[in-house]
C-alpha positions as CSV (number, residue, x, y, z in Angstrom):
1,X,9.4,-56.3,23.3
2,X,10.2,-53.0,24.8
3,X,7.1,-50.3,25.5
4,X,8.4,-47.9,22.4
5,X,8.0,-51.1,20.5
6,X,4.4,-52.2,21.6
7,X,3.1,-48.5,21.5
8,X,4.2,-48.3,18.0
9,X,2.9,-51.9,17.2
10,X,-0.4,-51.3,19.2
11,X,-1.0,-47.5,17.0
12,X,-0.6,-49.4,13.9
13,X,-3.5,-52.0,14.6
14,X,-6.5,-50.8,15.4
15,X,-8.0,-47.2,15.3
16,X,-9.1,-47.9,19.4
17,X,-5.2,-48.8,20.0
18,X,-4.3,-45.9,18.3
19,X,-6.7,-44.1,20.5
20,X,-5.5,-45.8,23.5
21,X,-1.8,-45.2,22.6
22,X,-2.3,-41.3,22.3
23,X,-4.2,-41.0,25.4
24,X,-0.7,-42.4,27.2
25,X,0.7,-39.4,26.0
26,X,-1.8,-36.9,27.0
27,X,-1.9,-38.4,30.6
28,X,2.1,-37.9,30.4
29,X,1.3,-33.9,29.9
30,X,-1.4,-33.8,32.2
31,X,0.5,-35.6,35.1
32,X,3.1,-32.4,34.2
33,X,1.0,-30.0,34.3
34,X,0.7,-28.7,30.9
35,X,-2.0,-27.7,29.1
36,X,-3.5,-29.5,26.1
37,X,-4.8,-26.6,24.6
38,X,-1.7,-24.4,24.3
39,X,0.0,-27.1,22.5
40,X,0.3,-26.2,18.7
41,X,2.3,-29.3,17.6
42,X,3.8,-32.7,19.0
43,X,7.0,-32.6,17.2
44,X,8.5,-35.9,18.4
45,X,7.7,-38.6,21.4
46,X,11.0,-40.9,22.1
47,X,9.7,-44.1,23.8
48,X,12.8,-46.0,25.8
49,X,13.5,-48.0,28.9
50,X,16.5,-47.6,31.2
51,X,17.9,-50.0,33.4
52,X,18.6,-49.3,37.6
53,X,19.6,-51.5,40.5
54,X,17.6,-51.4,43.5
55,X,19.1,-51.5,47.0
56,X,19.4,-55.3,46.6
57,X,21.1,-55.0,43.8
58,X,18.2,-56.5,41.2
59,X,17.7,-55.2,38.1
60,X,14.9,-53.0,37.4
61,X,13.6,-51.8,34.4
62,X,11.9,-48.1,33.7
63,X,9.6,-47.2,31.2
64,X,10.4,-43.6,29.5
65,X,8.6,-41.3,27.5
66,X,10.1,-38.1,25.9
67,X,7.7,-35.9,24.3
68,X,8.9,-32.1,22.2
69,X,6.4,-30.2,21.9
70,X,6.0,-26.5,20.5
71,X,3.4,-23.7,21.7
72,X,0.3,-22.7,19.6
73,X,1.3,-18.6,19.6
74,X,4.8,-20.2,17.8
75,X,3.4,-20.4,14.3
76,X,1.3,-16.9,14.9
77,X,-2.0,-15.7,16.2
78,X,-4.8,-18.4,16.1
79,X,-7.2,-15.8,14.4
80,X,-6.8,-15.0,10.5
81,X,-5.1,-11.8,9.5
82,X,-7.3,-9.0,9.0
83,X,-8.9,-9.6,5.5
84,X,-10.9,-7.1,3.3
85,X,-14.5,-7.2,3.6
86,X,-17.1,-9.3,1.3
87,X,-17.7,-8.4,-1.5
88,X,-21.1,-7.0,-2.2
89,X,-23.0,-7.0,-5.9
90,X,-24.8,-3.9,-5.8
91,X,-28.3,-4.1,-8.4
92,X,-28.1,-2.1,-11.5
93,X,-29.8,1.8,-11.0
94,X,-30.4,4.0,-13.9
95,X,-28.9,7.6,-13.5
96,X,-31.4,9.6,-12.0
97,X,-33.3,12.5,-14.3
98,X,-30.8,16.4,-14.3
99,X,-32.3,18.4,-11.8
100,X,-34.4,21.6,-13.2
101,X,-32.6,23.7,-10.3
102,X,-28.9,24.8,-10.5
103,X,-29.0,24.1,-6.7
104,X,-27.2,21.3,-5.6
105,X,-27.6,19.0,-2.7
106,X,-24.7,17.8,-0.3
107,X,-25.5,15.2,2.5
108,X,-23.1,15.2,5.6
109,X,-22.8,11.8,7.6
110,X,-21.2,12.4,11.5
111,X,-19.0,10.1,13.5
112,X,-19.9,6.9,13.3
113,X,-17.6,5.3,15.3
114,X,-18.5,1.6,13.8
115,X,-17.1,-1.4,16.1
116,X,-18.0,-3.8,18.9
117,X,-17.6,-5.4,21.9
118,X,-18.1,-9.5,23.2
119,X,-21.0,-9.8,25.3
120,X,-20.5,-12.8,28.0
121,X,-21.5,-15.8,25.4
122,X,-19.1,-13.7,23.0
123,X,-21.5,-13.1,20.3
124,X,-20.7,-9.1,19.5
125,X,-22.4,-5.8,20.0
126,X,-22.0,-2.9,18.1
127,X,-20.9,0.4,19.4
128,X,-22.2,2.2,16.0
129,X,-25.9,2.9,16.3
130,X,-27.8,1.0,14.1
131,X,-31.1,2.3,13.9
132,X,-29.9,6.0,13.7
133,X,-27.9,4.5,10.8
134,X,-31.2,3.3,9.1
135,X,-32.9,6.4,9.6
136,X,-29.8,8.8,8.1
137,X,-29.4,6.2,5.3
138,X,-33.3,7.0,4.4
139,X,-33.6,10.5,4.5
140,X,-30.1,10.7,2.6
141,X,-31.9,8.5,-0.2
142,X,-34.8,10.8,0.3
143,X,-31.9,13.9,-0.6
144,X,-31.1,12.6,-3.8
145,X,-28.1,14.1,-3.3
146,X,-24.9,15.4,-5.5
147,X,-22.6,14.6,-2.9
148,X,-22.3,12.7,0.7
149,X,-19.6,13.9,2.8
150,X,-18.2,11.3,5.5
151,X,-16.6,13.9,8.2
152,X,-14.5,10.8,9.8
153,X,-14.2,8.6,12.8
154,X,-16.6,6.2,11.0
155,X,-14.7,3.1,12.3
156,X,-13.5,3.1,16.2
157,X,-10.5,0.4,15.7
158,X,-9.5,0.4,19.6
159,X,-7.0,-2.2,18.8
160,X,-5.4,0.1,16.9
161,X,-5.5,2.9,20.1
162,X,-3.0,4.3,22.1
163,X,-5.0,3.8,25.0
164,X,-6.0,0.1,27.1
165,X,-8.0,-1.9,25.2
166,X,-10.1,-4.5,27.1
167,X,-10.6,-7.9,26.5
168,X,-14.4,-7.6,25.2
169,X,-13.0,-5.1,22.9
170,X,-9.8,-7.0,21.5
171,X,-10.4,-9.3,18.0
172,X,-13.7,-7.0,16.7
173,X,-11.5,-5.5,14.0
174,X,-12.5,-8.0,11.2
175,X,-16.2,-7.5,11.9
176,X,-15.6,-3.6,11.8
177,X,-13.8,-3.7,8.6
178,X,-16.9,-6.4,7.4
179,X,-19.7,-3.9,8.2
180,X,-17.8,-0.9,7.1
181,X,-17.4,-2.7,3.6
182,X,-21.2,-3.3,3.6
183,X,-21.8,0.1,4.8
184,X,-20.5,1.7,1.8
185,X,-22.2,-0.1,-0.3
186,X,-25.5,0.1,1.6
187,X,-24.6,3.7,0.7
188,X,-23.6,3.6,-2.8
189,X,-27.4,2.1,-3.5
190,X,-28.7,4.4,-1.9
191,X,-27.6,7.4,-4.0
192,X,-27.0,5.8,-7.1
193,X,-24.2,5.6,-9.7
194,X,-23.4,9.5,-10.1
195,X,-23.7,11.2,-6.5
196,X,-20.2,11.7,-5.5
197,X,-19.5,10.2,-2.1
198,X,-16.1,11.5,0.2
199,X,-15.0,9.7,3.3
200,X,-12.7,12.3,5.2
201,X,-10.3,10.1,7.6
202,X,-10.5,10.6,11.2
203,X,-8.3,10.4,14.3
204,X,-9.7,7.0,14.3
205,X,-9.1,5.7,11.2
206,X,-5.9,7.2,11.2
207,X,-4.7,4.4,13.7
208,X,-4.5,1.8,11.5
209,X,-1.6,3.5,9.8
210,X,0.0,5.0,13.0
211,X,0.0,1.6,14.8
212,X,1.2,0.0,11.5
213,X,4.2,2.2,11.3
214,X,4.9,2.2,14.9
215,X,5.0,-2.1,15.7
216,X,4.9,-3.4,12.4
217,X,7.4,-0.7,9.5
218,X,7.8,-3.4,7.1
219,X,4.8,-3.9,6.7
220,X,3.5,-0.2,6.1
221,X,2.6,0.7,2.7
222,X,2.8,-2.4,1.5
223,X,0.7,-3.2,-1.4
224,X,-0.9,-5.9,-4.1
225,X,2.2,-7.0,-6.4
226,X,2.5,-4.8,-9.7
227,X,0.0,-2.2,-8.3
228,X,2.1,0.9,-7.6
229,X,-1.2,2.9,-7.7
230,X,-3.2,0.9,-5.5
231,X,-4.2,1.5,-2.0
232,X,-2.0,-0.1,0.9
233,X,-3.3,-3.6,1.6
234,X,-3.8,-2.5,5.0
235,X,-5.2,0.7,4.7
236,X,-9.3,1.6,5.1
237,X,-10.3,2.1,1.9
238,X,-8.6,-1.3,0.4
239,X,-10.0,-3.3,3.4
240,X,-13.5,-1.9,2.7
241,X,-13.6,-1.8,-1.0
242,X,-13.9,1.5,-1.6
243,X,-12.7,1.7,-4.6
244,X,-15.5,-1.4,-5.9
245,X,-18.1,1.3,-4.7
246,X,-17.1,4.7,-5.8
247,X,-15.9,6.4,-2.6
248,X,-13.3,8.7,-2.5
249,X,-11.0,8.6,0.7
250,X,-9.9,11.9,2.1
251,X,-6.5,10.8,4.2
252,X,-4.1,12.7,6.1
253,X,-6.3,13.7,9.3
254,X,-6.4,16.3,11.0
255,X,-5.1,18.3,7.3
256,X,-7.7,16.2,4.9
257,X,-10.7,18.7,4.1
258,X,-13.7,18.9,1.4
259,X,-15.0,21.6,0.1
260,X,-19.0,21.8,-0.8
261,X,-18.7,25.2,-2.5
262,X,-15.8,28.6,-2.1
263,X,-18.1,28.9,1.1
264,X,-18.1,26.2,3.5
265,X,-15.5,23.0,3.7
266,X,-16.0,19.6,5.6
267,X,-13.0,18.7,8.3
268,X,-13.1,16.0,10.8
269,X,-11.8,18.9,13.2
270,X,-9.2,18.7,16.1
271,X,-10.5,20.8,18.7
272,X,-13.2,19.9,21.8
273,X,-14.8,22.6,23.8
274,X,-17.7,22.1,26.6
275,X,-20.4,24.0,26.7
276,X,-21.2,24.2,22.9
277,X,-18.0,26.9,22.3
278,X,-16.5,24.3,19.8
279,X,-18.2,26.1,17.2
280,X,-16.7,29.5,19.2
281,X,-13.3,27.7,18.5
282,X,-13.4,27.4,14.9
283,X,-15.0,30.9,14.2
284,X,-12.1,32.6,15.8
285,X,-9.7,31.0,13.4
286,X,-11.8,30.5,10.1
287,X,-12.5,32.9,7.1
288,X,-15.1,30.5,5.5
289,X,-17.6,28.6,7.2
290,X,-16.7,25.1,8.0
291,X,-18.7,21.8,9.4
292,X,-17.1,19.7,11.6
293,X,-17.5,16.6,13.3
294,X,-15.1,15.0,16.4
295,X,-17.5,16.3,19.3
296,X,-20.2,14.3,18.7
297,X,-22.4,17.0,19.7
298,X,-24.7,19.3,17.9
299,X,-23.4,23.0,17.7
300,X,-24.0,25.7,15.8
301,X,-22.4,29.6,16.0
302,X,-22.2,32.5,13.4
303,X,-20.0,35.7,13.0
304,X,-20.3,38.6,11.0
305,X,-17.2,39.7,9.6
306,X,-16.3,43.3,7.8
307,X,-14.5,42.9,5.2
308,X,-13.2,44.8,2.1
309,X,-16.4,44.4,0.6
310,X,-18.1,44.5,3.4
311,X,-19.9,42.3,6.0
312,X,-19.2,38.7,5.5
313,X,-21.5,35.9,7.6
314,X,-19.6,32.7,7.9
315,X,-21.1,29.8,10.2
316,X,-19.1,26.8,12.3
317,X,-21.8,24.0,12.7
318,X,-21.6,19.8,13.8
319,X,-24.4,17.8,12.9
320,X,-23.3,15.5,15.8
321,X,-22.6,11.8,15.5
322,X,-24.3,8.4,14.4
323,X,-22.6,6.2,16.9
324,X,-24.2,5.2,20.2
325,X,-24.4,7.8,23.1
326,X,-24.8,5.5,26.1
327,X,-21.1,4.5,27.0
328,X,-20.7,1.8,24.6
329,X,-18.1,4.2,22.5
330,X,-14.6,3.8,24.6
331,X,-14.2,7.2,25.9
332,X,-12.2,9.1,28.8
333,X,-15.4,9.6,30.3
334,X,-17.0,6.3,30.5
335,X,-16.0,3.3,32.4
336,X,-16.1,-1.1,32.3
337,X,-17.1,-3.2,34.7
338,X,-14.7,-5.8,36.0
339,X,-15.1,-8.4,32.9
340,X,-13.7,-4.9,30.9
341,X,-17.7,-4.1,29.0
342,X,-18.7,-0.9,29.3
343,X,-21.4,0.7,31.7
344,X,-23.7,2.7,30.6
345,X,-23.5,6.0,31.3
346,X,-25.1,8.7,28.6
347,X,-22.6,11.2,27.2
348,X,-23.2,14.6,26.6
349,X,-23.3,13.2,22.5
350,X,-26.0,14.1,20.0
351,X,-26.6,12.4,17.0
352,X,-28.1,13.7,13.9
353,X,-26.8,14.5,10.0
354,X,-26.5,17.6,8.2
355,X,-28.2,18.1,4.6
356,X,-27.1,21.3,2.4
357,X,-28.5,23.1,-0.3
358,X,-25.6,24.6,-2.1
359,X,-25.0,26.4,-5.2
360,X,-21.7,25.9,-6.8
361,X,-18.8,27.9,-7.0
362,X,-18.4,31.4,-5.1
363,X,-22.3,30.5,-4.4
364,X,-24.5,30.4,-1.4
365,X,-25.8,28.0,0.6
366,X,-28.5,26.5,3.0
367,X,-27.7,24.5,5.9
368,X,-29.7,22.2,7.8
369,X,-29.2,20.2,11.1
370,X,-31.2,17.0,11.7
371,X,-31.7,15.4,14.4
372,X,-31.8,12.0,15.1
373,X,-33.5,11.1,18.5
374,X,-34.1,7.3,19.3
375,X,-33.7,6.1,15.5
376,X,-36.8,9.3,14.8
377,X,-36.0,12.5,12.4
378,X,-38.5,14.5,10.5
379,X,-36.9,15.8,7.8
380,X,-39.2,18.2,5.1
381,X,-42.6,17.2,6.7
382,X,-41.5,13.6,6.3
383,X,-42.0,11.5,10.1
384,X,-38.5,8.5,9.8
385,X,-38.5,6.0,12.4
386,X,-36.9,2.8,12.5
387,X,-37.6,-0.2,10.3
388,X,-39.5,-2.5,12.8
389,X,-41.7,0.7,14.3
């Protein structure tokens, strides 16, 4: 009986034959020097013999294995595509009582910057900061307010980057796009059915479509079968739902804008000054008054304007940002150790929210910057601190 025929006859016996049959093969790789776990798929082994003379001229018989194999990266990446977020069944809220006050009430949410990084036993850490989350989150549901404004950059997506991405950093996109989806609706409850909520896109967020269009074209704008209307299936607001909780997405950065009232509009902004002359920057070019976000830093300027009418106050402010401010945000200011995590090193950030008073139309408005400092705000004589303080 040749070896082909007692490997096959010993793998049909016994499951400890088939065992021992199999491990022949691996010991054929491993004498090679390949490795078992980059093989995908065993495609075919080809047991023979051949037949030699020695010197003497004896017959000598040779036991040979063949075995075609094929890569794991051959049938794709190991990891599942990027999926939309889960789906979260938000409890049934009664619309709130009108409001006895024409005054309306707009809520403006800074640069998140929502992501992570794998720590050394690769369980992930976020580079959004959580607790100043919780605290905006509470005095917003404290603002009962007619409208939240997003100003952008609320997801980080490095893979999507122009810029090296480091190992720690690569494979975090799913988890972003899972807590972004929980995010929203963590916000939908906590304004209710009718406050109208506005997510303005960001440099970030516009790098999903950018890197789409650049290394993958077929596969940008494509979306569900029969749904014309629909969002791409690889676009933000798809991936996280928005749609399931009543947010409106703002694309198009850095043209996408909202406007609160006549007076003052939300951007995302393009432009980053030092020394708090951002808010210098925007003055000299705008004839309403505008909040921005981008900076991550808290600004505020005014200019007074005579006009036709006469004098004309508009205001350029940032409420700052909600993501963390100790390095952990990839930036060309901080730095990674030599495993490619990031060392802390405190920017020149700021983080806080913005809340408005507003009246609509060609009305005024009241603008307040709160800080956030540690996961603590006081906001209207109310003390907010973190959940487990």
């Amino acid at each position: 009986m040749s070896l082909a025929d007692r490997i096959v006859d010993e793998a049909t016996r016994t499951p400890g034959a088939r065992r021992e049959a199999l491990g022949k093969i691996a010991d054929l790789l491993e004498r090679n020097g390949i490795d078992l776990d980059e093989v995908g798929q065993v495609k075919r082994v080809s047991l023979y013999q051949s037949l030699t003379k020695n010197e003497d001229g004896e017959a000598e018989i040779h036991d040979l294995t063949a075995v075609q194999l094929s890569p794991k990266w051959e049938t794709g990446p190991e990891w599942p595509v990027i999926q939309p977020g889960p789906a979260v069944k938000l409890p049934t809220r009664k619309p709130r009582p009108e409001k006895k006050s024409d005054w309306q009430t707009a809520v403006v949410l800074p640069d998140i910057q929502a992501g992570y990084f794998r720590l050394a036993d690769d369980s992930l850490e976020a580079t959004h900061d959580e607790t100043a989350i919780d605290t905006a989150l509470a005095i917003t549901r404290d603002a009962r307010p007619d409208v939240v404004v997003l100003v952008g950059d609320n997801l980080d997506l490095p893979e999507f980057g122009k810029y090296l991405t480091t190992a720690p950093y690569q494979r975090t996109t799913q988890a972003t796009i899972d807590w972004a989806t929980v995010f929203a609706a963590r916000l939908r409850d906590a304004v209710g059915p009718d406050c109208r909520i506005v997510w303005i896109a960001g440099n970030h967020e516009e790098r999903l479509p950018r890197s789409i269009a650049t290394n993958a074209a077929a596969a940008f704008g494509l979306r569900q079968g029969n749904t014309p209307e629909s969002w791409p299936v690889l676009s933000v607001p798809h991936l996280c739902r928005f749609d399931e909780y009543g947010v409106t997405y703002l694309p198009g950065y850095p043209a996408a804008m909202f406007w609160i009232n006549d007076r003052l509009r939300v951007i995302h902004g393009d432009k980053v000054n030092s020394s708090g002359s951002t808010a210098s920057k925007y003055l000299a070019r705008e004839k309403v008054s505008v909040l921005y976000g981008h900076i991550h830093r808290r600004e505020w300027a005014e200019m007074t304007r005579e006009d036709h009418d006469g004098p004309r106050t508009i205001l350029a402010a940032s409420p700052g940002c909600l993501a963390r401010i100790d390095g952990a945000v990839p930036s060309v200011k901080g730095g990674t150790d030599l495993d490619g995590r990031p060392i802390v090193r405190h920017e020149d950030w700021q983080q806080g929210i913005a809340v408005v008073d507003y009246m609509p139309g060609d009305g005024d408005f009241h603008l307040e910057l709160v800080p956030i400092r540690e996961g603590h705000a006081r906001w209207r004589g109310t003390d907010y601190a973190p959940p487990d303080e």
